[in-house]
MIDREN-504973 format. One record per residue (C-alpha): residue number from 1; residue in one letter; y negated, z negated, x. Coordinates in nm, 4 decimals. Layout:
<rs>
{num: NUM residuo: A y: Y z: Z x: X};
...
</rs>
This chain:
<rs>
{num: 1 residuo: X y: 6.5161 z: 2.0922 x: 13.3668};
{num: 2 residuo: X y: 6.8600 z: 2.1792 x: 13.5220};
{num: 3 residuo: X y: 6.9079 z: 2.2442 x: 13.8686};
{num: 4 residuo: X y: 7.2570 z: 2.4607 x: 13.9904};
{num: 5 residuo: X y: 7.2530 z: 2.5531 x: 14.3837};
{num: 6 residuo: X y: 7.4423 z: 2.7994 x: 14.5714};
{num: 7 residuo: X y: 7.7763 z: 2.7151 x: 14.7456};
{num: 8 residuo: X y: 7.6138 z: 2.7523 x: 15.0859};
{num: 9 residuo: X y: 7.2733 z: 2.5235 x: 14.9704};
{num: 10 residuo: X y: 7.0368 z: 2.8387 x: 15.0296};
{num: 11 residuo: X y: 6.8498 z: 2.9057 x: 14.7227};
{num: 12 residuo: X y: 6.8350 z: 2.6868 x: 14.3662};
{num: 13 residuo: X y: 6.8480 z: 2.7703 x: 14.0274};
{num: 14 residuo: X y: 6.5960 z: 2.5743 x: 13.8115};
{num: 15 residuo: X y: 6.5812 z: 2.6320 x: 13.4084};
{num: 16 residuo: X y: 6.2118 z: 2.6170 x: 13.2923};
{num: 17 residuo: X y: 6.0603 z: 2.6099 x: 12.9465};
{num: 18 residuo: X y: 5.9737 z: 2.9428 x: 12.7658};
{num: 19 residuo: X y: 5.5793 z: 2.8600 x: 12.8326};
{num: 20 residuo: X y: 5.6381 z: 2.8470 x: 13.1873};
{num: 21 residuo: X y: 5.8815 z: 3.1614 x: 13.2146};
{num: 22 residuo: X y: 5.5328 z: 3.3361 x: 13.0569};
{num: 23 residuo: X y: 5.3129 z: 3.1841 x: 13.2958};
{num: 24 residuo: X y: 5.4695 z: 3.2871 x: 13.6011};
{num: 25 residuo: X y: 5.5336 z: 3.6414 x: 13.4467};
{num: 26 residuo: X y: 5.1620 z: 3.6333 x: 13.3758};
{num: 27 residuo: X y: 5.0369 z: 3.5417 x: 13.7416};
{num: 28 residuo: X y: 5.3727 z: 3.7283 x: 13.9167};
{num: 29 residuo: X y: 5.1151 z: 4.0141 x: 14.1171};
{num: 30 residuo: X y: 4.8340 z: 3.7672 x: 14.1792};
{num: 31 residuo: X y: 5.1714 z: 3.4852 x: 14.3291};
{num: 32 residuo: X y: 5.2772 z: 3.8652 x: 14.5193};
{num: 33 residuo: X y: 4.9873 z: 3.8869 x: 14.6406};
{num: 34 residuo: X y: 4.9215 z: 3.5180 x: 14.7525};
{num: 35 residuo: X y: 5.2463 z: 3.5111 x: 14.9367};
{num: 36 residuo: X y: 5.2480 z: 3.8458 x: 15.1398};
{num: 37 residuo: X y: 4.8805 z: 3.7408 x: 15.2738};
{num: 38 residuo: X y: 4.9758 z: 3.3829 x: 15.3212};
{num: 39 residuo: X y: 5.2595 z: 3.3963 x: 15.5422};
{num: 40 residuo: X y: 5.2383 z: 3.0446 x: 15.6281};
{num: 41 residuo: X y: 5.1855 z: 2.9511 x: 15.2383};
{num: 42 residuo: X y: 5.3775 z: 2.6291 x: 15.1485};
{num: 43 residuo: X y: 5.3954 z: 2.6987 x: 14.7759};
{num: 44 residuo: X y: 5.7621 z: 2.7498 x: 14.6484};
{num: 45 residuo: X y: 5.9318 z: 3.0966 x: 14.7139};
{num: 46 residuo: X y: 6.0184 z: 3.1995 x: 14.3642};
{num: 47 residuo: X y: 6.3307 z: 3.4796 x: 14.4427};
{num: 48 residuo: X y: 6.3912 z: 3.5815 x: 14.0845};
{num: 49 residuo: X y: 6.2906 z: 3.5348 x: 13.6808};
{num: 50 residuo: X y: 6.5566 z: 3.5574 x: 13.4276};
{num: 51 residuo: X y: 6.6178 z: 3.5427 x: 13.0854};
{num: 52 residuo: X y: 6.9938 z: 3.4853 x: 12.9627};
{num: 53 residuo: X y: 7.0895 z: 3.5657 x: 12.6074};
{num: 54 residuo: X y: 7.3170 z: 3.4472 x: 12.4642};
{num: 55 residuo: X y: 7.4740 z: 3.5410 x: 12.1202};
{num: 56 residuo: X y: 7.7412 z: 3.3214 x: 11.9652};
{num: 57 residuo: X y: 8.0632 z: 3.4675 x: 11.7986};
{num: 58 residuo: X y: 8.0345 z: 3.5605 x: 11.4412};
{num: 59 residuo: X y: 8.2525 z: 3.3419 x: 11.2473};
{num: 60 residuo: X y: 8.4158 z: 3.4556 x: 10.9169};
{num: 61 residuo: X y: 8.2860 z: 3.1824 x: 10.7261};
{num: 62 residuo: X y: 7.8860 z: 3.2669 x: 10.8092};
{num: 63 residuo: X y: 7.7290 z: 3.5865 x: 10.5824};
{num: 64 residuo: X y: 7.4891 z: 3.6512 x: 10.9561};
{num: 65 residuo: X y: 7.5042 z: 3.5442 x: 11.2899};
{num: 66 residuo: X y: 7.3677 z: 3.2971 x: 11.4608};
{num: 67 residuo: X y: 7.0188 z: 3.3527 x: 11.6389};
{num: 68 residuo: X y: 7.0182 z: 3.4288 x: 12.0143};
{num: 69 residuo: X y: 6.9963 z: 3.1540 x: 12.2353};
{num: 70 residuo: X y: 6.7736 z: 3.2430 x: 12.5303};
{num: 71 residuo: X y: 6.7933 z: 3.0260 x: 12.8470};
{num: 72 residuo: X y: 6.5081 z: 3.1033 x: 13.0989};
{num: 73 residuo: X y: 6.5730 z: 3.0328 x: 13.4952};
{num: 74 residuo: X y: 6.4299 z: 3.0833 x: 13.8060};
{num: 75 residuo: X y: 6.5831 z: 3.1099 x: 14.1705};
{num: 76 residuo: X y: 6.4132 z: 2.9832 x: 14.4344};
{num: 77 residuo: X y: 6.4548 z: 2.8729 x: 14.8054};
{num: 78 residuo: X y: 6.6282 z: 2.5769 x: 14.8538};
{num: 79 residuo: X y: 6.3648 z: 2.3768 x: 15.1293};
{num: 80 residuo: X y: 6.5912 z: 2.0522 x: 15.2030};
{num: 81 residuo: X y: 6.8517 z: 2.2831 x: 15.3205};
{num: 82 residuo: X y: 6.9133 z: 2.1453 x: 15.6563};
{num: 83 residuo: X y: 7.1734 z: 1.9968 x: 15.8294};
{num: 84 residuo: X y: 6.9481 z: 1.7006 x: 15.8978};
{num: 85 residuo: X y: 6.9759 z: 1.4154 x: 15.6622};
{num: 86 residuo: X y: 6.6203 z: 1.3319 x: 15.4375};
{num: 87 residuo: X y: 6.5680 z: 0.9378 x: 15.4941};
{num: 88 residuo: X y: 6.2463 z: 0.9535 x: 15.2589};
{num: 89 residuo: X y: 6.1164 z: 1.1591 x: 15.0034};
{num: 90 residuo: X y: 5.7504 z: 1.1655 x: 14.8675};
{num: 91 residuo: X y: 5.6358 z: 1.3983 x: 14.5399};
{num: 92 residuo: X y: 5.2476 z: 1.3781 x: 14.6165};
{num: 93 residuo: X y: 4.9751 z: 1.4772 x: 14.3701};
{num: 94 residuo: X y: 4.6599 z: 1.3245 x: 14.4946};
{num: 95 residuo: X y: 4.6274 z: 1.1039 x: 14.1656};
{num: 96 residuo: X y: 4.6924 z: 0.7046 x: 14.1177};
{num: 97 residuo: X y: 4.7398 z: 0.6620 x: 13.7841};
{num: 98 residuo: X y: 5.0779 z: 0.6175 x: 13.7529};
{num: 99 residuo: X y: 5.2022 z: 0.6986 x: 14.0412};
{num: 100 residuo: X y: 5.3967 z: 0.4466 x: 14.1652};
{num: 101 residuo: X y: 5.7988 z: 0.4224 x: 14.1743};
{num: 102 residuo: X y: 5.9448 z: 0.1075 x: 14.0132};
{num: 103 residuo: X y: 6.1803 z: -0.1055 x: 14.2713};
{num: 104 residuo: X y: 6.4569 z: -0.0254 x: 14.0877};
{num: 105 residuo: X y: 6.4516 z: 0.3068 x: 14.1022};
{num: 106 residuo: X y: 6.3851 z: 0.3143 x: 14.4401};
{num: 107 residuo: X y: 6.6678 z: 0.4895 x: 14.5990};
{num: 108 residuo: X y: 6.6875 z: 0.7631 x: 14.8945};
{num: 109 residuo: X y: 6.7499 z: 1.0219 x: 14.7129};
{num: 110 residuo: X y: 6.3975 z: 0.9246 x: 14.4810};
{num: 111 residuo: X y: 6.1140 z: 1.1094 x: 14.5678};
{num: 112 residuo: X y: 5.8757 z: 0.8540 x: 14.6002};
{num: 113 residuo: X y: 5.4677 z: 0.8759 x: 14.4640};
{num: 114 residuo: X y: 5.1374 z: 0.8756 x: 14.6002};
{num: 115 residuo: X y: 5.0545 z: 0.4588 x: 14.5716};
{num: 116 residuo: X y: 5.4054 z: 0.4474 x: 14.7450};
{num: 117 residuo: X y: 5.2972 z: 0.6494 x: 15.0294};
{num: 118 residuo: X y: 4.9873 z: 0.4755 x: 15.0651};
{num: 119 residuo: X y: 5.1396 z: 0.1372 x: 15.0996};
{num: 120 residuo: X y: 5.4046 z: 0.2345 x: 15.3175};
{num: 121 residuo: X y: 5.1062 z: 0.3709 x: 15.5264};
{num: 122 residuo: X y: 5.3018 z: 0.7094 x: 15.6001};
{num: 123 residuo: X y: 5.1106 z: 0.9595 x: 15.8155};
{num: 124 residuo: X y: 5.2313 z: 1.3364 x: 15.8739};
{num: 125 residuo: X y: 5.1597 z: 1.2938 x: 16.2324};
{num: 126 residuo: X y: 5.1881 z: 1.6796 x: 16.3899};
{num: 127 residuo: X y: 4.8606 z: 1.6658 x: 16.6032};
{num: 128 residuo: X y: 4.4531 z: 1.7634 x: 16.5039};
{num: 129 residuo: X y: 4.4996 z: 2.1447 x: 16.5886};
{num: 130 residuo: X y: 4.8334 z: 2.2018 x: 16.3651};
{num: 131 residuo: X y: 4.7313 z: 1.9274 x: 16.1163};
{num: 132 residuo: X y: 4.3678 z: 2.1812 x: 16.0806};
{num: 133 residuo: X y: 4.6112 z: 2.4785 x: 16.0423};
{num: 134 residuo: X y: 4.7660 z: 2.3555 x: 15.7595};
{num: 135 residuo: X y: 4.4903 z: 2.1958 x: 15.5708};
{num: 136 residuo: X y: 4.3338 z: 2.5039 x: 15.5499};
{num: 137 residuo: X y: 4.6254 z: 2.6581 x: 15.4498};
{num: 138 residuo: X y: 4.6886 z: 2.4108 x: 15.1536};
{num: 139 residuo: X y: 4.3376 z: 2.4469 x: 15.1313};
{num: 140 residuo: X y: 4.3998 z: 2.8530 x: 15.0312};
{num: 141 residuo: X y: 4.7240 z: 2.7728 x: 14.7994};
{num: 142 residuo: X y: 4.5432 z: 2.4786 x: 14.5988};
{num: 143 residuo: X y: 4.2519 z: 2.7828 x: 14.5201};
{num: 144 residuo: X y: 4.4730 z: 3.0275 x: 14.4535};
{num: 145 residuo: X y: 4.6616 z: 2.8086 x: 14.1720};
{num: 146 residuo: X y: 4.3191 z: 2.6549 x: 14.0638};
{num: 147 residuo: X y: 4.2306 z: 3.0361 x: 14.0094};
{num: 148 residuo: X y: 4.5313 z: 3.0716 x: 13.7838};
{num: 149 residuo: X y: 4.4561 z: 2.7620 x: 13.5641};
{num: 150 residuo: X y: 4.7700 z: 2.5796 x: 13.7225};
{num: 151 residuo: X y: 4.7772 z: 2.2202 x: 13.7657};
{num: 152 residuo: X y: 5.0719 z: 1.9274 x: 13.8021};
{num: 153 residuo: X y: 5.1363 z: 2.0787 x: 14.1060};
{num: 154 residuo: X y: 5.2886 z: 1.8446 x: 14.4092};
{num: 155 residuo: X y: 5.3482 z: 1.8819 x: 14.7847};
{num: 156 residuo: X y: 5.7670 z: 1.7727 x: 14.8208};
{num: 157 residuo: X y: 5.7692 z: 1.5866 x: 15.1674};
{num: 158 residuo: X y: 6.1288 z: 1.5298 x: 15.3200};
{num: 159 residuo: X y: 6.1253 z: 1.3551 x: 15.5979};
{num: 160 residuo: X y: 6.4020 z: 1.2932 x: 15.8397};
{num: 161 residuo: X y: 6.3700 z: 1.0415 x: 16.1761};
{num: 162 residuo: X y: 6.5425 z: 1.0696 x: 16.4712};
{num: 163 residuo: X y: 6.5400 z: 0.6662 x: 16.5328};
{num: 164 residuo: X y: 6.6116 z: 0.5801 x: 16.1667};
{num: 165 residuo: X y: 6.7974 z: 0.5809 x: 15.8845};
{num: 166 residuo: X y: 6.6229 z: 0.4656 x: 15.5431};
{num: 167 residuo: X y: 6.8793 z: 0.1446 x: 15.3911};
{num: 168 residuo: X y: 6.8864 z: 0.1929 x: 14.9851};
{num: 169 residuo: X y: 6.9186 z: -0.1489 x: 14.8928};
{num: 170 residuo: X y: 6.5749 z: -0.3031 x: 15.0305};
{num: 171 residuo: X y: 6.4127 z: 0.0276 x: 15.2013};
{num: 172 residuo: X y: 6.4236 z: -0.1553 x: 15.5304};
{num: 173 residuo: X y: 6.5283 z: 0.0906 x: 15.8319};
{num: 174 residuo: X y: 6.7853 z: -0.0096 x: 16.0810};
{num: 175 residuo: X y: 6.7574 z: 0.2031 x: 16.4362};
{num: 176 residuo: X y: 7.0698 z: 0.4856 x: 16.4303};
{num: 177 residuo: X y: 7.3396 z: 0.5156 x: 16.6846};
{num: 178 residuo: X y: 7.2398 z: 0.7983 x: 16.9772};
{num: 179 residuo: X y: 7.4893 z: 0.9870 x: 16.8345};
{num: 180 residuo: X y: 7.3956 z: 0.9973 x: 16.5060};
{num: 181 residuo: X y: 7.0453 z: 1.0145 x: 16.5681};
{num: 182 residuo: X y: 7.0936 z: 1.3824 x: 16.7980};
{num: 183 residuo: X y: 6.9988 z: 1.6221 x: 16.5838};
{num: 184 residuo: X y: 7.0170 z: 1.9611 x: 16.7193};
{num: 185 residuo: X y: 6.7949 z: 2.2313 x: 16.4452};
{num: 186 residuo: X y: 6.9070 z: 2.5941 x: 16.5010};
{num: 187 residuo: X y: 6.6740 z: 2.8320 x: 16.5103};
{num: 188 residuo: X y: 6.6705 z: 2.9312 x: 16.1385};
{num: 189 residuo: X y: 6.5467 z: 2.5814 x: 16.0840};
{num: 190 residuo: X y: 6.3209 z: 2.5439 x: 16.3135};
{num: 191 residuo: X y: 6.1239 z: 2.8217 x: 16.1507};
{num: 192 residuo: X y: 6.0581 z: 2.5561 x: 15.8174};
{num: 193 residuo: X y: 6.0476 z: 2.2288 x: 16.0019};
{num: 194 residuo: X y: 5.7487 z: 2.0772 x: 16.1075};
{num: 195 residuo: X y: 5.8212 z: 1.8776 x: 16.4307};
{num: 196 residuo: X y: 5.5988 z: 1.5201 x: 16.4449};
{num: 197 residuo: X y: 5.3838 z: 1.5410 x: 16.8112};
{num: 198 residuo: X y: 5.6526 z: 1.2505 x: 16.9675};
{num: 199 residuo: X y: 5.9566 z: 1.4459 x: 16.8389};
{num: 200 residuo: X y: 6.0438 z: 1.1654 x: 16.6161};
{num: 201 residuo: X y: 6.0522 z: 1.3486 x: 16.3018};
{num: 202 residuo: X y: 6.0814 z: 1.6291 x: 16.1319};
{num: 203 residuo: X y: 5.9149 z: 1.6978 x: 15.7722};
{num: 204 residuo: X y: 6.0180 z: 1.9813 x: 15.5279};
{num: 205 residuo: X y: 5.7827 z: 2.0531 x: 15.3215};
{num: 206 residuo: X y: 5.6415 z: 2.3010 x: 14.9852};
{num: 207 residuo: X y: 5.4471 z: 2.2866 x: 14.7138};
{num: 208 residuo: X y: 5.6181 z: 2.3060 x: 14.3616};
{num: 209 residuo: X y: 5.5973 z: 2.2538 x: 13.9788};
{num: 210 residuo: X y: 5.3118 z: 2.5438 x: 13.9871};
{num: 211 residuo: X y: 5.4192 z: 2.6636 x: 13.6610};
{num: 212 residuo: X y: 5.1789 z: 2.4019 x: 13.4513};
{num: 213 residuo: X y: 4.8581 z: 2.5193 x: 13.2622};
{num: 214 residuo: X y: 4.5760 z: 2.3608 x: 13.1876};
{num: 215 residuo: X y: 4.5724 z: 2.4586 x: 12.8312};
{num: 216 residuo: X y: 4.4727 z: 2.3117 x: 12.4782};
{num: 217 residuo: X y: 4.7351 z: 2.0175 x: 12.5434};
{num: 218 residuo: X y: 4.7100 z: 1.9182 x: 12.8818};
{num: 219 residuo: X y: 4.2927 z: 1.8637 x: 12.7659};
{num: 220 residuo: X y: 4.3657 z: 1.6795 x: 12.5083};
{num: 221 residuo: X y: 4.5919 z: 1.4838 x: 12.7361};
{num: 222 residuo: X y: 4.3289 z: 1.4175 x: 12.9905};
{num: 223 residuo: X y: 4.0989 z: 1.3152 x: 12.7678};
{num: 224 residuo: X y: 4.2988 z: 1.0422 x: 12.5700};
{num: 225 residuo: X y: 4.4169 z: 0.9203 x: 12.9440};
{num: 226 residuo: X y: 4.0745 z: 0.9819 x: 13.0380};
{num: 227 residuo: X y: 3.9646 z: 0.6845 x: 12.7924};
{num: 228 residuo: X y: 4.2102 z: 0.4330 x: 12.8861};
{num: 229 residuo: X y: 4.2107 z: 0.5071 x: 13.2659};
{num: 230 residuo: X y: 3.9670 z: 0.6023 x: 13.5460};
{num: 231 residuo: X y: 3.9468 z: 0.9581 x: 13.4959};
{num: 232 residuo: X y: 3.9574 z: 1.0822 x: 13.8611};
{num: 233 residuo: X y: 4.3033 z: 0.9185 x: 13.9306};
{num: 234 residuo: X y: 4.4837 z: 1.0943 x: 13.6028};
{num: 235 residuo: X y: 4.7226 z: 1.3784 x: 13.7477};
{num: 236 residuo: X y: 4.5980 z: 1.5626 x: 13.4203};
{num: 237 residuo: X y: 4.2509 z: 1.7324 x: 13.5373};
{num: 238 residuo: X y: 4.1326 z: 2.0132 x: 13.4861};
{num: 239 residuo: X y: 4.1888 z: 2.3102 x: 13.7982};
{num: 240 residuo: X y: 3.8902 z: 2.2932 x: 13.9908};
{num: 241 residuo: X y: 3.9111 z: 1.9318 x: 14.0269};
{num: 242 residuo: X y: 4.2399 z: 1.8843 x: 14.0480};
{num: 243 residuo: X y: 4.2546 z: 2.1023 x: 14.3307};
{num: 244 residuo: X y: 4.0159 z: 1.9175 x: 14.5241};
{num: 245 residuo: X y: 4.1582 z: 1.5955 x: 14.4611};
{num: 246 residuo: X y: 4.4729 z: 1.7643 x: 14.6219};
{num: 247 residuo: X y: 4.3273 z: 1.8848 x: 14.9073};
{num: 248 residuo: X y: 4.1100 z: 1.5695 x: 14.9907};
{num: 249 residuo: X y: 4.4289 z: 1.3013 x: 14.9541};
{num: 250 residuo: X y: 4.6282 z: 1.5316 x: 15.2288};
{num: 251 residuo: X y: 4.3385 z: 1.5699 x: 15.4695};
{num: 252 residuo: X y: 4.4216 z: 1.1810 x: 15.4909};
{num: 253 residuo: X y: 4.7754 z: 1.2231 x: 15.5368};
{num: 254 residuo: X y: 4.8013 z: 1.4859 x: 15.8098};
{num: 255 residuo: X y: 4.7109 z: 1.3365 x: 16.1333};
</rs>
């Protein structure tokens, strides 16, 4: 996929495959519906669904034209706009298998996996009452995509810290300068930032990649991974279960 933002870093453009332009056209009134009752949803704002044809010039040498070339996009909100830099990234599924990030590839602007979370020993630290709130809330979005035969979804977790500033070379964080580490959040922001209960850190955060169904592929996927792997650590699962796996492997990580 290619990804195009707006001058001002407000909303994205993503292209997406012609299967998953008919998927979300399939499930747009049920995804309506979701997001005007679920206020506080996390999963992505989708803003638009376009199709762009495009039709080549005849040339004088061909008897017909060429065939229309249709490029499919969506726009969506862009969450990491913020004036506040992201020190580390995490793409969390709930699965194992696979999901770690090679130390080369390690970088700051990688979104990191689930094993890399785990040994890091990260915690979303925003108290018991919020971290109940949005369980249940995840809780309600992981359904409501499970209901829609969507899996390979992911929670995108940006988080920036007040005291540090993540070093590329050996992921080892050095404490910031005062100045650098004031960051002042408008009030705009502070509407999609999640404040840590010391005031530490702030974590942006959304679910996305909902556009995946569990079709005749993805099952025959799981079930060849299924054979060389343990089968509740493959991200390719069927709904219900992958769903719960989701839910279960944030309940840890909210604290």
């Amino acid at each position: 996929a290619f990804f195009y933002y707006t001058a001002d870093g407000n909303y994205m453009m993503k292209t997406v495959t012609p299967k998953e332009f008919e998927v979300l056209k399939s499930m747009l009134k049920q995804y309506y519906d979701h997001i005007t009752q679920n206020p506080e949803t996390l999963v992505v704002r989708f803003l638009g669904l376009h199709c762009l044809r495009l039709q080549s010039q005849r040339s004088r040498f061909r008897l017909f034209p060429e065939p229309k070339k249709e490029i499919y996009f969506v726009v969506m909100a862009n969450m990491f706009n913020t004036p506040c830099e992201i020190h580390r990234r995490y793409d969390l599924k709930g699965s194992w298998v696979g999901r770690v990030t090679p130390p080369e590839k390690r970088e700051v602007h990688v979104a990191l996996k689930d094993v890399d979370f785990q040994q890091a020993n990260e915690k979303i630290h925003v108290g018991e009452e919020r971290s109940k709130q949005i369980m249940a809330q995840i809780k309600r979005d992981s359904e409501f995509l499970a209901s829609n035969n969507i899996i390979d979804y992911s929670l995108l977790l940006g988080i920036h810290s007040k005291d540090a500033v993540a070093n590329p070379a050996n992921g080892v964080e050095h404490p910031e300068s005062p100045k650098r580490s004031a960051v002042v959040l408008n009030k705009r922001e502070q509407t999609t930032a999640l404040h840590s209960v010391d005031q530490r850190s702030v974590y942006f955060m959304g679910i996305i990649d909902i556009l995946t169904p569990y079709d005749g592929i993805k099952k025959l996927e799981h079930g060849i991974k299924a054979i060389r792997h343990d089968s509740r650590g493959v991200s390719c699962c069927p709904p219900p279960f992958y769903a719960e796996r989701f839910v279960n492997f944030l309940k840890d990580a909210f604290v």
